[in-house]
C-alpha positions in Angstrom: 71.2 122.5 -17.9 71.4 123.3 -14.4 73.6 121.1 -12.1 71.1 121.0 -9.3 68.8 119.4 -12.1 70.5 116.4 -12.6 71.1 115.4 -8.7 67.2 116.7 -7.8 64.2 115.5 -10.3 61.3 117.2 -10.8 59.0 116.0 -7.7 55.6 114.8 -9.6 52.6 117.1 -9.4 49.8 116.1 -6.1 47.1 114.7 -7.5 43.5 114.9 -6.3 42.2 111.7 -4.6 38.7 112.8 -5.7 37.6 113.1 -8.8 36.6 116.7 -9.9 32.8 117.7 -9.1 32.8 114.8 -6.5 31.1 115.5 -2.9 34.0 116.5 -0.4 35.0 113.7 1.9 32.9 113.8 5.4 34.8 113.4 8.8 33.2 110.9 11.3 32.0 112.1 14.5 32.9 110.8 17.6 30.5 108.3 19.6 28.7 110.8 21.4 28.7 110.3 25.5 25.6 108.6 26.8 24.4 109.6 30.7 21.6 108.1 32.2 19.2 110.7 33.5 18.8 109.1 36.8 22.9 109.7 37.5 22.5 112.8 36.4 19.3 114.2 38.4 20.6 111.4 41.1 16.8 112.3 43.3 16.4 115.9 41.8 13.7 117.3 39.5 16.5 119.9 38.2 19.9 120.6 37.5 21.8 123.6 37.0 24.5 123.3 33.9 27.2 125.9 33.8 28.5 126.2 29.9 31.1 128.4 29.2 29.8 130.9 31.9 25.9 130.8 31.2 23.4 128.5 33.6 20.9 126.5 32.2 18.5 124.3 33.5 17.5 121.0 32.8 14.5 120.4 34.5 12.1 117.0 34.7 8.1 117.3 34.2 5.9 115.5 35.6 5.6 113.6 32.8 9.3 112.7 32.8 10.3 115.0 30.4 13.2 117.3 29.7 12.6 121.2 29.7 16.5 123.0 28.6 16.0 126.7 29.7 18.5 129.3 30.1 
């Protein structure tokens, strides 16, 4: 036997907190960020939103809906 085998055990083998076949564990999503449409129009019909370098626009109808072009 092997000197280093008697100071160090064997460390057990992980074991699977699921049980084989099971569905893999889902992360939560954060709470997503609510902003009332009045703050963000604050008087306009439109706004301009700049992600990662492309404009779109988020424009009120008559109607009050929302229309998301780019």
């Amino acid at each position: 036997m092997r000197a280093d085998a008697m100071t160090n055990p064997p460390l057990p083998k992980p074991t699977s907190a699921a049980p084989p076949g099971a569905a893999p564990a889902r992360r939560t999503a954060p709470e997503p960020v609510r902003i009332d449409s009045a703050q963000l129009f604050a008087g306009a019909v439109e706004v301009q939103i700049d992600h990662f370098g492309a404009v779109y626009r988020l424009k009120q109808t008559a109607l009050g809906k929302l229309i998301l072009t780019k």
